[in-house]
C-alpha positions as CSV (number, residue, x, y, z in Angstrom):
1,X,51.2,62.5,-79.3
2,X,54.2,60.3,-79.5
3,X,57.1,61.4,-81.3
4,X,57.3,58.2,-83.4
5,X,53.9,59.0,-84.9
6,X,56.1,60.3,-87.9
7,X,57.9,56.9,-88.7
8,X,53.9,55.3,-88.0
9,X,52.4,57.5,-90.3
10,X,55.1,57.1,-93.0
11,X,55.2,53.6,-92.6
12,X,51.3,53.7,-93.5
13,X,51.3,56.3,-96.5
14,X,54.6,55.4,-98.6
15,X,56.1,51.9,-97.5
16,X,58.2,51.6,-100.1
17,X,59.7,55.0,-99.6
18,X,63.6,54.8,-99.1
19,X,64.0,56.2,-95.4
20,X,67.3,55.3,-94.3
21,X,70.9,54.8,-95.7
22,X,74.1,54.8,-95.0
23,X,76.6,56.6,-97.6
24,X,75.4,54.9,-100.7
25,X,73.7,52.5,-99.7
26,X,70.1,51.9,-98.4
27,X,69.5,50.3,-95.4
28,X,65.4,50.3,-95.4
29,X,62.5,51.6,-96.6
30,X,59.9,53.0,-94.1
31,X,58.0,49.8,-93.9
32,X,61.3,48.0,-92.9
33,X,62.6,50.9,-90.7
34,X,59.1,50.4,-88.6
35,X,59.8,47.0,-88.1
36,X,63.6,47.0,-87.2
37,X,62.2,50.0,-84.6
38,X,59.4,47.9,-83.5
39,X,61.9,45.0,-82.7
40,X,64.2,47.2,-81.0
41,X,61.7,48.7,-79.0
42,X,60.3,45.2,-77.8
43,X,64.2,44.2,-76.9
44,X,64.1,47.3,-74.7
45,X,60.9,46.7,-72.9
46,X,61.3,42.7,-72.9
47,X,65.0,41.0,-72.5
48,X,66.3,44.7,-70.6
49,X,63.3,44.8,-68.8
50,X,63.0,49.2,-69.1
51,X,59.5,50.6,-67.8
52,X,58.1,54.0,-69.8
53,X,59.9,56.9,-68.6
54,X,63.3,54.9,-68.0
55,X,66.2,56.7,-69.8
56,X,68.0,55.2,-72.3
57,X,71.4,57.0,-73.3
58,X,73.0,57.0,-76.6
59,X,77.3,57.9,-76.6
60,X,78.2,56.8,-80.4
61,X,79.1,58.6,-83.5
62,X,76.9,59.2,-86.2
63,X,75.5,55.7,-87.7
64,X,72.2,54.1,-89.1
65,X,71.4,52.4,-85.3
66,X,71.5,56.0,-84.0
67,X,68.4,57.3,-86.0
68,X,66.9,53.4,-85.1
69,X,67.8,53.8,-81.6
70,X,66.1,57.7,-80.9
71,X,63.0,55.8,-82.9
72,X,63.0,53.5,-81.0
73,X,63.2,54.8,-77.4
74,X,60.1,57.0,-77.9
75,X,58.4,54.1,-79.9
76,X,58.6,52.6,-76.2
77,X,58.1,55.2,-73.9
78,X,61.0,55.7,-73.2
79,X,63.4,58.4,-72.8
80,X,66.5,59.4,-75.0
81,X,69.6,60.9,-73.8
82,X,71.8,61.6,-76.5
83,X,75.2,62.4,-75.3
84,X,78.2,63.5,-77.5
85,X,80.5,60.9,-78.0
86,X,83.3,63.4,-78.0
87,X,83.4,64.3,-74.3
88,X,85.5,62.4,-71.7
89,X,84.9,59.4,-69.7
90,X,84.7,61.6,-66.6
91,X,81.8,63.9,-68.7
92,X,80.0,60.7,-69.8
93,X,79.9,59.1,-66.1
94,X,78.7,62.5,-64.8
95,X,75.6,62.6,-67.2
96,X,74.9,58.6,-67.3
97,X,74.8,59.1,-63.5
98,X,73.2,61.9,-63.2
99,X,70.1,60.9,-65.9
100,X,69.9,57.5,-64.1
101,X,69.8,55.9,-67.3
102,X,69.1,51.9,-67.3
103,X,71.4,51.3,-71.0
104,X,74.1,53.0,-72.5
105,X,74.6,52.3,-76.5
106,X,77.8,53.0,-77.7
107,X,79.8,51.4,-81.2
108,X,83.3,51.9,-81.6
109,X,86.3,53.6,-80.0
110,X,83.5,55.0,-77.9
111,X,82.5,51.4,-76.4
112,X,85.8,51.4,-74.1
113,X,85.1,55.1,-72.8
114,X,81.3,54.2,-72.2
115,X,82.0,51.6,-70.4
116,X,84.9,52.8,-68.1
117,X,82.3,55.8,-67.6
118,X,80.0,53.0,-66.7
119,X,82.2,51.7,-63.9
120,X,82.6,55.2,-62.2
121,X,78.7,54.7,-61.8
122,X,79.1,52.3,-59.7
123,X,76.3,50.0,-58.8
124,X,73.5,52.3,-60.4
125,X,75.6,51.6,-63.8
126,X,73.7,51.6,-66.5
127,X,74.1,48.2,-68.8
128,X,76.6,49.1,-71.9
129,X,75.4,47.4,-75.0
130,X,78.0,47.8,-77.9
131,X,76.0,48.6,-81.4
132,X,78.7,46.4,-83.3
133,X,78.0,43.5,-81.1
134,X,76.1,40.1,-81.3
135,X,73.9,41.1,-78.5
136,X,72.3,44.3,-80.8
137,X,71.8,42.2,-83.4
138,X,69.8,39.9,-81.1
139,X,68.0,42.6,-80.7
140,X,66.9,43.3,-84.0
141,X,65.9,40.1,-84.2
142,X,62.9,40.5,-81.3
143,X,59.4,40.5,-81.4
144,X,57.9,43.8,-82.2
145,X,55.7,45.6,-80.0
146,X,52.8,48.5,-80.7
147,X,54.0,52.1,-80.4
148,X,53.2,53.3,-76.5
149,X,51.0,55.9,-76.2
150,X,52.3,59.1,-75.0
151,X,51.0,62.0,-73.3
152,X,52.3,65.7,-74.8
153,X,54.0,66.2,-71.4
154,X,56.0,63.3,-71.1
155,X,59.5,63.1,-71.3
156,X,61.1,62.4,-74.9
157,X,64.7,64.3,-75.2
158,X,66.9,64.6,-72.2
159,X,69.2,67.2,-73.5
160,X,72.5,67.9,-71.5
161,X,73.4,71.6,-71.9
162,X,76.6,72.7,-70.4
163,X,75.6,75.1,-67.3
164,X,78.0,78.1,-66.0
165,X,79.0,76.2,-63.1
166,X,80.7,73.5,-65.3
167,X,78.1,70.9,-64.5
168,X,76.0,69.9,-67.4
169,X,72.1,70.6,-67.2
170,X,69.9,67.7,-68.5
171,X,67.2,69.9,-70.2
172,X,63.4,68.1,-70.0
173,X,62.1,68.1,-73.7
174,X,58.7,66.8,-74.1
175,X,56.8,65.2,-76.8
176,X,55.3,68.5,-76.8
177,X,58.3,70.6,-77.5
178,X,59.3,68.8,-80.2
179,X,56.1,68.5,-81.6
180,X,56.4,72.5,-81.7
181,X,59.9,72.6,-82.9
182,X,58.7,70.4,-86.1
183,X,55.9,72.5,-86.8
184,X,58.3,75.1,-86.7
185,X,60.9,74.3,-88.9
186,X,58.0,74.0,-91.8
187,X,56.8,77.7,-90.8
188,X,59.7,79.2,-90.3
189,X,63.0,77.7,-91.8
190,X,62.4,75.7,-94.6
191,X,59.0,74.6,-96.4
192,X,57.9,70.6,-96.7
193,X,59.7,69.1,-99.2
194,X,58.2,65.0,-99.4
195,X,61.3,62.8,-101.0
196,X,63.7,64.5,-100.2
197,X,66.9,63.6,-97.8
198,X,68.6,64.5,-95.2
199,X,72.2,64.0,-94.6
200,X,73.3,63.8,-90.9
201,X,76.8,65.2,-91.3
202,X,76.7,66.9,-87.6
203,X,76.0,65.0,-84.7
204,X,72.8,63.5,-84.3
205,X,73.6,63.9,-80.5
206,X,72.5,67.5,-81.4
207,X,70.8,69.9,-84.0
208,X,71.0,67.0,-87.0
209,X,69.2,64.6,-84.7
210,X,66.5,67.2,-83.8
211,X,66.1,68.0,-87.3
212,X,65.5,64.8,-88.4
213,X,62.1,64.8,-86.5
214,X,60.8,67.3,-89.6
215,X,62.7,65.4,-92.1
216,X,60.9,62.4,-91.6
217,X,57.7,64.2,-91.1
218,X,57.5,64.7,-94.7
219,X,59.3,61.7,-95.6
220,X,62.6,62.2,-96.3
221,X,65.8,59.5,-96.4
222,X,67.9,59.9,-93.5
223,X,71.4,59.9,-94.9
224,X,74.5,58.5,-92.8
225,X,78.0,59.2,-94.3
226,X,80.1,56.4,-94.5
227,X,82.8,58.2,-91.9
228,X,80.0,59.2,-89.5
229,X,81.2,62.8,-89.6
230,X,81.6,65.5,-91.7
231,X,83.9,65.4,-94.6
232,X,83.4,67.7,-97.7
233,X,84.6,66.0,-100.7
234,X,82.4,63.0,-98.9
235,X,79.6,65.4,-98.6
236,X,79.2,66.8,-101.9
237,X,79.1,62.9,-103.1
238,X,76.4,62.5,-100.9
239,X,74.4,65.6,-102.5
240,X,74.9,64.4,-105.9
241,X,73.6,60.6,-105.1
242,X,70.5,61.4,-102.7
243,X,68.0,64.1,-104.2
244,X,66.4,66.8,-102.5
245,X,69.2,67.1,-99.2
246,X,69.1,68.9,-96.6
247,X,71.4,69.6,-93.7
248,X,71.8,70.5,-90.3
249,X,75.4,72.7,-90.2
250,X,77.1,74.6,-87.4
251,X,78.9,77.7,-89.5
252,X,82.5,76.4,-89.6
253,X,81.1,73.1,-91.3
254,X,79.4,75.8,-94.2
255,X,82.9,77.5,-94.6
256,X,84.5,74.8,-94.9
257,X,82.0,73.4,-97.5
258,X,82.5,76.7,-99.2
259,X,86.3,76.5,-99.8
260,X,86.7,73.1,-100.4
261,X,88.5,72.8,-103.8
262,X,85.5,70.2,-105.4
263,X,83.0,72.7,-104.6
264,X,83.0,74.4,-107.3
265,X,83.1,71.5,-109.3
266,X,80.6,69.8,-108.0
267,X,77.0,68.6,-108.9
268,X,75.1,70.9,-106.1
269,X,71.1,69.9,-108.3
270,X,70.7,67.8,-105.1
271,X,71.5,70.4,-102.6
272,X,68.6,71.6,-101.4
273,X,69.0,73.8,-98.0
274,X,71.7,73.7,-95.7
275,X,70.2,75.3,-92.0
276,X,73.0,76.5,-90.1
277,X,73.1,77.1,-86.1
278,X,75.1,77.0,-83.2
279,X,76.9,80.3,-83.8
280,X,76.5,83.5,-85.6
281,X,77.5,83.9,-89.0
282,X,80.2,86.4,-89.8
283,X,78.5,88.4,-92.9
284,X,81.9,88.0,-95.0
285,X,81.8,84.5,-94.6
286,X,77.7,84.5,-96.0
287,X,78.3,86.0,-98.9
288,X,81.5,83.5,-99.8
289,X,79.0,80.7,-99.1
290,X,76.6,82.1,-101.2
291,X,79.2,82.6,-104.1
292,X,80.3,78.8,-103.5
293,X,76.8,77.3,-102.8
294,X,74.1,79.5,-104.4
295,X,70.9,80.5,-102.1
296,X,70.5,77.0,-100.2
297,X,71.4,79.0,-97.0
298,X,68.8,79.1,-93.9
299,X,69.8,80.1,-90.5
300,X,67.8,79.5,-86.8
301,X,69.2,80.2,-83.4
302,X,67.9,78.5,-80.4
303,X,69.5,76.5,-77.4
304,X,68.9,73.2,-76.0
305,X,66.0,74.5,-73.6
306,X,64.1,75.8,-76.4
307,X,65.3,73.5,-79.2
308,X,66.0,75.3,-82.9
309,X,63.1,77.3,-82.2
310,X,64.0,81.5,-81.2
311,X,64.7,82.9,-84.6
312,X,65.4,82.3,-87.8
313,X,65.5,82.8,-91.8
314,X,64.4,81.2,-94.7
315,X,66.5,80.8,-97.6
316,X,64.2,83.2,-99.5
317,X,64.6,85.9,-96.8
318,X,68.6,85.9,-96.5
319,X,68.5,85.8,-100.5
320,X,66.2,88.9,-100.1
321,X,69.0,90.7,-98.1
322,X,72.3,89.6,-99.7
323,X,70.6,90.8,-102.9
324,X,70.0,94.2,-101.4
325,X,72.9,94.1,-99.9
326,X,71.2,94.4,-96.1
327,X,74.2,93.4,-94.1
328,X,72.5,94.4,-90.6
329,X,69.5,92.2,-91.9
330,X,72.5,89.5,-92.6
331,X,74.3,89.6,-89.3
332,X,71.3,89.1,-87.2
333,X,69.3,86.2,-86.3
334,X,66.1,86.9,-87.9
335,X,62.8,86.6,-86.9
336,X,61.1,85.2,-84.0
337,X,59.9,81.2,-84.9
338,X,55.7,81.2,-85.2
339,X,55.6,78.8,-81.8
340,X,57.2,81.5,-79.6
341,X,57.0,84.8,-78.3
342,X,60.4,86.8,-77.5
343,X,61.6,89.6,-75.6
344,X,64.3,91.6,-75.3
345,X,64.1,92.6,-71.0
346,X,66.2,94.2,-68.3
347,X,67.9,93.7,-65.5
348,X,64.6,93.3,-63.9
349,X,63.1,91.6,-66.5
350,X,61.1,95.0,-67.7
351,X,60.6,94.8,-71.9
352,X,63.0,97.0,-73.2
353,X,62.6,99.3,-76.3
354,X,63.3,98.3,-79.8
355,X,67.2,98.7,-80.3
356,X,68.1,98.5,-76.9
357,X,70.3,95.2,-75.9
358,X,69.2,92.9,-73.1
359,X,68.6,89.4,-71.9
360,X,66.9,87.6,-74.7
361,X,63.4,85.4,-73.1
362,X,61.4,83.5,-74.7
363,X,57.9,81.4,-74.1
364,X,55.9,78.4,-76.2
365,X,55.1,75.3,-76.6
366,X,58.8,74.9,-77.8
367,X,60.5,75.6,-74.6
368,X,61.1,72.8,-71.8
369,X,59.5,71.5,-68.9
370,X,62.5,72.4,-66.9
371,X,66.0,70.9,-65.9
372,X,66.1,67.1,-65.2
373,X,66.8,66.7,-61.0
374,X,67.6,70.7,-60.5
375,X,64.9,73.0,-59.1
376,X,66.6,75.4,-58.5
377,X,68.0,76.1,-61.7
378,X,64.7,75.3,-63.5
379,X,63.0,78.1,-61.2
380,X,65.7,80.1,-62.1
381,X,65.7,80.3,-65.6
382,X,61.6,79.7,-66.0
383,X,61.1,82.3,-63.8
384,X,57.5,84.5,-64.5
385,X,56.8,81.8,-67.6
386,X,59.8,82.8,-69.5
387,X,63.0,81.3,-70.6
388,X,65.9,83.3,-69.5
389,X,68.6,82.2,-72.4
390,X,71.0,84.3,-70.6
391,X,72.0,85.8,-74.1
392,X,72.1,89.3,-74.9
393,X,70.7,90.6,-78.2
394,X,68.1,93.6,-79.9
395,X,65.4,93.7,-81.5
396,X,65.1,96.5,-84.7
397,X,61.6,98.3,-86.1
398,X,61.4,95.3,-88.4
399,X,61.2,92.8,-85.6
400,X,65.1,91.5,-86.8
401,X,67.0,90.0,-83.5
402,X,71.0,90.5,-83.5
403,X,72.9,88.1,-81.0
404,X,74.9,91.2,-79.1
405,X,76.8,88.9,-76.3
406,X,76.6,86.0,-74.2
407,X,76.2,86.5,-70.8
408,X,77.1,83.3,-69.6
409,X,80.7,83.8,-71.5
410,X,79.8,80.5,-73.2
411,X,82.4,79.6,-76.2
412,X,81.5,77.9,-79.3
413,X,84.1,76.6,-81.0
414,X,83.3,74.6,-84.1
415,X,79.7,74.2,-83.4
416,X,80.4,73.2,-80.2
417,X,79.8,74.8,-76.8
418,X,82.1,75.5,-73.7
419,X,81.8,76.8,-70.8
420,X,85.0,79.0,-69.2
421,X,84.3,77.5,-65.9
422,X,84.8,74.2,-66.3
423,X,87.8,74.1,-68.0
424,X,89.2,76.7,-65.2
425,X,88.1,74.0,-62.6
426,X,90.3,71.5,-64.8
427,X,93.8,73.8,-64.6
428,X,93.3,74.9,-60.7
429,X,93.6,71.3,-60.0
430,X,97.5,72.0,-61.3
431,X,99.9,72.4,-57.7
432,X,101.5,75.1,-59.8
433,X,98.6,77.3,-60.8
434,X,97.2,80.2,-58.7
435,X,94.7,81.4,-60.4
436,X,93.2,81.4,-64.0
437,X,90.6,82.9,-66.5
438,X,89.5,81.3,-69.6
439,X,87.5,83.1,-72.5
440,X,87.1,82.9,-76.3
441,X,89.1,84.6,-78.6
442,X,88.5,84.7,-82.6
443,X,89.6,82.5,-85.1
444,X,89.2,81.8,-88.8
445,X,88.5,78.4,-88.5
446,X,86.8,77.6,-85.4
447,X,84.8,80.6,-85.2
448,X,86.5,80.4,-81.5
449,X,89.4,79.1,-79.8
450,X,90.1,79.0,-76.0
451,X,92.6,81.0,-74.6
452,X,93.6,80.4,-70.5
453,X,95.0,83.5,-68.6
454,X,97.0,81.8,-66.3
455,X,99.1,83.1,-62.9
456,X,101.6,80.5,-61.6
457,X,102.4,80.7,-58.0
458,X,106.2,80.7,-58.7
459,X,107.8,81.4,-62.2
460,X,108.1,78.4,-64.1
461,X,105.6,76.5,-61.1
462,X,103.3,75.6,-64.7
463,X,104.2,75.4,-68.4
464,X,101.3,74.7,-71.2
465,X,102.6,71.5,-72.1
466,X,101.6,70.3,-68.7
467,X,98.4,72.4,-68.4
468,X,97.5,70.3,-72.2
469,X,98.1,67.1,-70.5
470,X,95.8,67.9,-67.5
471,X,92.9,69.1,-69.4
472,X,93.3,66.0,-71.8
473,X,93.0,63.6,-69.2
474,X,89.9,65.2,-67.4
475,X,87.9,67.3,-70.5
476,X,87.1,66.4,-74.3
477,X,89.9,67.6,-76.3
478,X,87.8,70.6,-78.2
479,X,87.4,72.1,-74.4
480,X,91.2,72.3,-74.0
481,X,93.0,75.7,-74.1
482,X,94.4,76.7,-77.6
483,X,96.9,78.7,-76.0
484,X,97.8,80.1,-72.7
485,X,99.3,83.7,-71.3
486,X,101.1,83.9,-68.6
487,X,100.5,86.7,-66.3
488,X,101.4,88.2,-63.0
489,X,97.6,88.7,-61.5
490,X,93.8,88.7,-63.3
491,X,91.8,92.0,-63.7
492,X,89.7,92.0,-60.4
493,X,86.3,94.2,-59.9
494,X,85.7,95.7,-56.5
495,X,84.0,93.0,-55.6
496,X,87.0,90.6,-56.3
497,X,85.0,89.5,-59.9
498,X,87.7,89.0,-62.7
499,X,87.4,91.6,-65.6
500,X,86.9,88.7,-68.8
501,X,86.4,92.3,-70.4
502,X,89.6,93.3,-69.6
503,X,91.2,90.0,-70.7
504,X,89.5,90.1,-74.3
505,X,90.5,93.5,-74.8
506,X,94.3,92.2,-74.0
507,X,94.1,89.6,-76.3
508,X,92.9,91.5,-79.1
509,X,95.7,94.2,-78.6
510,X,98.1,91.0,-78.0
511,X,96.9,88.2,-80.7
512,X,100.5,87.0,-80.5
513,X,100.7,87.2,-76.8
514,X,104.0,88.9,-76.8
């Protein structure tokens, strides 16, 4: 089944239902979103000459072409590889490279970084068609073509995951996968819902994008803001002019919805469910997003391989819990999703006894066919027909998974994810650095901030202002180091492994790094 049987089967049943804006406005109904699709689709197949199975990537912010654009790649046969527009040129060359991706789509401030990323592709460079341009609006303007049939194992979602060695991991999802993560999010997260919205205030690059697969299941208007990002006061607007909305939200974006001064002010009739991933939840910061927003809080954990789909809680559930006042039932993760089966294993990957922490795996239609160009590492993590997250977590009597660790020392900061090692590749490239460790420490807004341990090979031989500038020109911005400590030598293991155990528990009795 082809992913764009949604937008087909809407465009049959309610034509004349709104189905996609942007702030205020309304850009088409589903009748007229199938035929700017449709037109798209043929440009793609026709005057750039793609074949099903090409990739096609897509490095922009949020906007109305992007949900035409993912429509529209499937509605061909084609691959999409969503990228976030936020990582470097060096990032974005790596991935359009790596993907072999035959057009790039960019709009805006990211155009110039696309296309520079481009030219380090060299003569495999994918064509970079700018959203803003005459030549998109050419192809608007083509001659539609029928939806492409699709088998349930063909590639739909190429999603790049950051892997431990600093190289990003293009995860295979199939039609199938995502076909399983829909039927999921009705089961398990949040119940149909026809007419409603959704507002895409998180990157559709990510979980917003994959939600809206369910959202227009049912029907719903995908909403754009205006800014293409997430803004509050914008937000809330939003919510009050489009009924029914839903949103995809990491947890900083809900705390920050919760203590914005309109909140409380505000018209929330039209807030329906914000689902919130990416991180856990602190259970302090639940309950003051409950007091701000009422019980319009679901929760899911997943990862790219398995998309949405491990655990998660409905609205009624967590509204069960913070009314009894079941903080462990809070701080976990929930439930396991209907399309999967989970299990907490060993070192050895033996099942392990409720309450006892190990590696988290998990099997289902949900998770992916493998990683894109890396046997090894698909081998690796599918071994014996599971999914090895690499996270570490417990399951209780009741069946209730809590998120213990990450095993990968993966960061998320803001919704977003990094990975220690790649920014340490980025500062051992300094002349004056010997050696370095990077981990996550708390913080109140971020949820967590990067901290670099960092041991100069003379005094003075590095100072952060420099080690800023570095990682600017070479990572996004959100991967750079917060702050850095300089130290003498790194907490080594026997085996010459550096203690990040050791460095958190500095930090924590340092915060000021005195």
């Amino acid at each position: 089944m082809n992913t764009a049987s949604h937008l087909e089967r809407l465009a049959r049943l309610a034509p004349d239902a709104p189905a996609l804006a942007h702030g205020d406005i309304l850009v088409a109904d589903y009748r007229g979103l199938r035929a700017r699709v449709a037109s798209l689709a043929g440009a793609l197949l026709g005057p750039l000459g793609l074949r099903p199975g090409d990739r096609v990537a897509i490095v922009m912010a949020n906007a109305p072409a992007y949900v035409e654009l993912l429509l529209a790649s499937w509605w061909a046969g084609l691959a999409a590889v969503p990228v976030n527009a936020r990582l470097h040129a060096r990032e974005i060359a790596y991935i359009l490279d790596h993907c072999g991706a035959r057009v790039a789509f960019a709009a805006g401030e990211t155009t110039e970084a696309v296309a520079a990323a481009a030219r380090e592709v060299g003569a495999a460079a994918p064509r970079v068609v700018d959203v803003g341009a005459a030549e998109f609006e050419r192809m608007r303007r083509a001659d539609g073509v029928a939806m492409a049939e699709a088998e349930p194992g063909d590639l739909a979602w190429l999603f790049y995951t950051s892997g431990t060695t600093g190289r990003p991991k293009g995860a295979m999802l199939t039609h199938r996968n995502l076909l399983a993560m829909t039927t999921s999010y009705f089961l398990d997260i949040d119940p149909p819902s026809p007419g409603g919205s959704q507002v895409h205030a998180a990157p559709l690059s990510h979980g917003s994008g994959l939600y809206m697969l369910p959202s227009i299941a049912q029907g719903n208007c995908q909403v754009v803001p205006a800014s293409g990002h997430f803004e509050p006061g914008e937000l809330l607007d939003l919510v009050a002019r489009w009924p029914g909305a839903s949103l995809f939200a990491a947890p900083t974006m809900v705390k920050r919805l919760a203590e914005h001064e309109g909140t409380a002010r505000a018209r929330l009739d039209g807030l329906r469910v914000i689902a919130w991933g990416g991180a856990p939840m602190y259970v302090a910061d639940i309950r003051a997003a409950v007091s701000a927003l009422g019980y319009r809080l679901a929760q899911l954990y997943g990862q790219g391989e398995t998309p949405m789909t491990i655990t998660g809680m409905t609205r009624a559930m967590l509204e069960r819990f913070h009314r009894s006042g079941d903080d462990a039932a809070l701080a976990s993760a929930g439930w396991p999703h209907t399309v999967v089966r989970i299990r907490i294993a060993g070192t050895r990957d033996e099942e392990l006894p409720a309450g006892e922490p190990g590696e988290i795996l998990v099997r289902g239609d949900s998770v992916m066919r493998g990683y894109w160009r890396n046997e090894e590492a698909s081998a690796a993590s599918l071994r014996g027909g599971w999914l090895h997250t690499g996270d570490v977590g417990d399951i209780d009597a009741r069946g209730l998974l809590t998120l213990r660790d990450r095993s990968k020392d993966l960061i998320i900061s803001g919704g977003s994810n990094i990975y220690p090692r790649e920014v340490e590749e980025v500062l051992l490239r300094h002349p004056g650095v010997a050696d370095c460790s990077v981990i996550g420490v708390p913080d109140a807004a971020w949820g967590e901030s990067v901290l670099a341990f960092v041991v100069p090979r003379a005094p003075g031989a590095a100072d952060a202002a420099e080690l800023d500038r570095l990682c600017l020109g070479s990572i996004a911005r959100f991967k750079r180091p917060k702050s850095y400590r300089f130290v003498d030598a790194l907490p080594r293991s026997n085996y010459g492994k550096v203690l990040k155990t050791e460095l958190r528990a500095m930090a924590a009795r340092d915060p000021a790094g005195s």
